[in-house]
N, C-alpha and C positions, 0 to 999 in steps of 0.2 A: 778730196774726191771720194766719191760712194762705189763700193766695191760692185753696188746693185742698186739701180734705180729701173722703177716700174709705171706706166699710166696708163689707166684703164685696163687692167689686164685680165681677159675674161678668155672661162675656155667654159664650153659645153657640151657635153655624151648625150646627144639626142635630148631627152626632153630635162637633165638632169643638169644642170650647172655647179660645175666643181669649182670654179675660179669665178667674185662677180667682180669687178670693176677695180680691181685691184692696185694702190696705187702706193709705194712703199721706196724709199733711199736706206739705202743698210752702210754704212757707214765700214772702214776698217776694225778688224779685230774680232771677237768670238762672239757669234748671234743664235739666239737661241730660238726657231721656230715651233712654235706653240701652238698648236689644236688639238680635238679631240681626235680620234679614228675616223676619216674620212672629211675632215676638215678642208683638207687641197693642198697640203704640206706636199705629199708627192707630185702630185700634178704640177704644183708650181716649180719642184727641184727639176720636171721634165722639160719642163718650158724655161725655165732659163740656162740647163744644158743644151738648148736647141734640138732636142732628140722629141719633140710632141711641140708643135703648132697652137700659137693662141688662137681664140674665135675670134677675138678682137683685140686692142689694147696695144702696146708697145712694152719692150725692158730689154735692156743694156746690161752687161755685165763686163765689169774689168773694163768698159767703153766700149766692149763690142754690140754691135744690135743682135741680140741672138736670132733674129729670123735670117739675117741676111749672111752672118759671120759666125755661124755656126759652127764650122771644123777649123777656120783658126783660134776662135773661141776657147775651144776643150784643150788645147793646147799646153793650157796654165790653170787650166780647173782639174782637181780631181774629183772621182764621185764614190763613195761608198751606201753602196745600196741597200735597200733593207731583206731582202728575198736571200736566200743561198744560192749562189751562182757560180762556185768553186767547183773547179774538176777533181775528183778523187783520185785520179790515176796518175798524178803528176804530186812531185812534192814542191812544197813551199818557196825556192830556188828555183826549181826552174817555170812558175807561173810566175812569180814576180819578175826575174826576169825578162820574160819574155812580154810581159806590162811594160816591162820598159824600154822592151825596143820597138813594141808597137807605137808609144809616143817618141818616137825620135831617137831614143840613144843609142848610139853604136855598141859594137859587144862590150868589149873592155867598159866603157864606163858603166853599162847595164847591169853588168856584172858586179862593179862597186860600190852602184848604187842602190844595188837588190841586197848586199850582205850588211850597208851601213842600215838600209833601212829595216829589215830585217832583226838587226838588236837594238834599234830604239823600239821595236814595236812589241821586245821580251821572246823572238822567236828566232834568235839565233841558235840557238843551240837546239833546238827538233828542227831546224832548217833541211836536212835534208827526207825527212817521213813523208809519205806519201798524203795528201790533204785527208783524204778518206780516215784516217786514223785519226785525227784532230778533233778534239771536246769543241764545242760551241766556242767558247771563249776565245780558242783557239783561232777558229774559222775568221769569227770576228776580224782577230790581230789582222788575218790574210789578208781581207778585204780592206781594212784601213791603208793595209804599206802596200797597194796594188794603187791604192787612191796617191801616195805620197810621195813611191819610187821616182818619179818624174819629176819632183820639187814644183810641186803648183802653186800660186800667188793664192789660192783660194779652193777652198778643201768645203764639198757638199757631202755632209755624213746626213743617212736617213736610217734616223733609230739607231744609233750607233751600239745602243745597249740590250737590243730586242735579243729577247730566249737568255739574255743573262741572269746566275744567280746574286743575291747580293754584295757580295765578295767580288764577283766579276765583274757586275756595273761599277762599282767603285773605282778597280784598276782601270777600267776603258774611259772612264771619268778624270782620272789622275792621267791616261794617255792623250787622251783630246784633249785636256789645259797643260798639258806640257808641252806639245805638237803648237798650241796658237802661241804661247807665251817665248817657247825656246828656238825657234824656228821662224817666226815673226809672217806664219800664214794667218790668212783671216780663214775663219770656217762659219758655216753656217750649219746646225745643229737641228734636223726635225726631230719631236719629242715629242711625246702629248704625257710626261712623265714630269710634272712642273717642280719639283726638286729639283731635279736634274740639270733644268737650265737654271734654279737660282745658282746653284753649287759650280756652275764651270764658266757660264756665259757676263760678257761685259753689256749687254742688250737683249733684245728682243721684240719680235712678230709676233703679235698674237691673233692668231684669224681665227676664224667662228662660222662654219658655214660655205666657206671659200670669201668670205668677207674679212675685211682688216678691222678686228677690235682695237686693239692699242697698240701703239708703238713708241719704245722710247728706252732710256737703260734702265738696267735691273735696280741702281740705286733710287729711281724714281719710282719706281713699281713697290719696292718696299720700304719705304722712308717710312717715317715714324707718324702715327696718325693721333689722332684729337682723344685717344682711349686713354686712361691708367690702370694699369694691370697692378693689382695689389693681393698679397697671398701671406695668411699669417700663421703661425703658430696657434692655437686655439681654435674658439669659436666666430667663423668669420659672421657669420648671423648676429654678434652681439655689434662687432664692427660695422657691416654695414646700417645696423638700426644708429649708433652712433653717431654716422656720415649723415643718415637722414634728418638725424634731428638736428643737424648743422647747414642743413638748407642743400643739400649735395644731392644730382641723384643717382644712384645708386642699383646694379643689376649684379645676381648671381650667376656664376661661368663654375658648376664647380664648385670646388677650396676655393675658388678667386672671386676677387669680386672687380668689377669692372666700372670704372667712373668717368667721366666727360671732365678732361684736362684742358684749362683754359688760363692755367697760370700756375706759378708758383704758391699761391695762397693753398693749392688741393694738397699739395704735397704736406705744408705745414698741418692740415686740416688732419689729415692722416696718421702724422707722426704724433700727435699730439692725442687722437683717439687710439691709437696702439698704448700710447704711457698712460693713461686714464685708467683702462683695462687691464694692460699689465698683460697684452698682448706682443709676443715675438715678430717681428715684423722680416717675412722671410723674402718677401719681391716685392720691390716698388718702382715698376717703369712705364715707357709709354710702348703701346701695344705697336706693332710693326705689322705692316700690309705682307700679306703674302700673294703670290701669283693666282695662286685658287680663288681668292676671293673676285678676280675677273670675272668668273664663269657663275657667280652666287646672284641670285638675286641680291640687288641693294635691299638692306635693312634698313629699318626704319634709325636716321641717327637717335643716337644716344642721346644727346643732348636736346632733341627737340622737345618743344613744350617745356626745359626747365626754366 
């Protein structure tokens, strides 16, 4: 079952369309959504929390239709939003808290489920400080165990790591894949920080526009591609003229030199012009896709014309 299925799902701001035709199943477990700034990453977390109306389209969430099942819906979702929306005059115990008696739970357990959640999120111990006191990072935590306290089947973080330093996005990183993995929530992750979703996520959305560029999981995004990345000790200039004169072809990256992998024969081709030379041979592997290279223009391949 798909934790999120979407068709045709379009929303427009007067003459401006942030969502065009959208049409996406997200499967269980940690999904990384990906655009640039103003992509429709929010817009769509609004529309499938049922708090913003599609112009057109349908999408389901958990099985619910969110146009129609919108407050049983939020139920079993939590949302961490990207904006600061914390009250300063209250501490950290009694907003979470009170999160979780707005979604249903009685005191007593509100109470236990505000203090357990509270030290997996590292903020038991300043749990009683007023929010207003709280560094960024801090704030952060608030908003994630406000998203959590309730035990949702499915957790919407937007920018979970925004205003962090690096140090800080790391732990919020290490909190969100601890949160899907030890807890067994799906979460949906918007980011336009594509590290961030290779490093935590088991999938990914990637839109462009409010349009769906790719969809599929991260090991297929970066699986191993038709490049050899070869990096030596010496002069890589004498190597790649070497590669040339062995019928190879052959481009500079750098120290690196970059060559069209189409068998085991390049590898021996390689090893065998490093011992000629009497060249170190310091990396010899095949190049891996990264998520950035979605948003590149296509290059010209490597191998065309050899």
């Amino acid at each position: 079952m798909h934790v999120i299925e979407t068709a045709g799902l379009t929303r427009r701001f007067g003459d401006v369309t942030a969502l065009d035709d959208l049409t996406i199943a997200v499967p269980p477990g940690i999904t990384g959504l990906v655009g640039a700034n103003g992509a429709g990453k929010s817009t769509l977390i609004r529309i499938l929390l049922g708090l913003l109306p599609a112009t057109s389209g349908s999408a389901r969430v958990l099985g619910y239709d969110v146009a129609s099942e919108g407050p049983t819906l939020r139920q079993f979702v939590g949302y961490m939003p990207e904006h600061d929306c914390l009250p300063g005059d209250v501490s950290a115990t009694e907003f979470i808290a009170h999160m979780a008696r707005v979604n249903g739970l009685p005191g007593d357990a509100a109470r236990e489920r505000t203090a357990e959640t509270l030290r997996h999120v590292g903020l038991f111990e300043e749990r009683y400080r007023d929010i207003r006191g709280y560094s960024t990072g801090m704030k952060q935590r608030v908003k994630l165990a406000q998203a959590l306290v309730h035990d949702p089947r499915l957790l919407f973080l937007d920018e979970p790591t925004n205003g962090l330093d690096p140090a800080g996005r790391d732990d919020m990183l290490d909190l969100v894949r601890r949160t899907g993995h030890e807890f067994g929530i799906s979460i949906v992750m918007a980011s336009h920080l594509l590290g961030e979703i290779e490093r935590v996520c088991d999938q990914v959305v990637v839109i462009d526009g409010g349009r769906l560029l790719r969809q599929g999981a991260i090991a297929d995004f970066t699986a191993a591609t038709g490049t050899l990345i070869v990096e030596v000790e010496g002069d890589p200039a004498a190597l790649a003229d070497a590669l040339r004169a062995a019928g190879l072809r052959v481009e500079g990256d750098g120290r690196q030199l970059l060559l069209p992998f189409d068998g085991d024969h390049v590898l021996d081709r390689v090893r065998d012009a490093c011992a000629d030379l009497g060249l170190g041979l310091v990396r010899l592997e095949r190049r891996r896709q990264a998520l950035e290279d979605l948003f590149r223009p296509a290059p010209e391949a490597l191998h065309a014309g050899s």
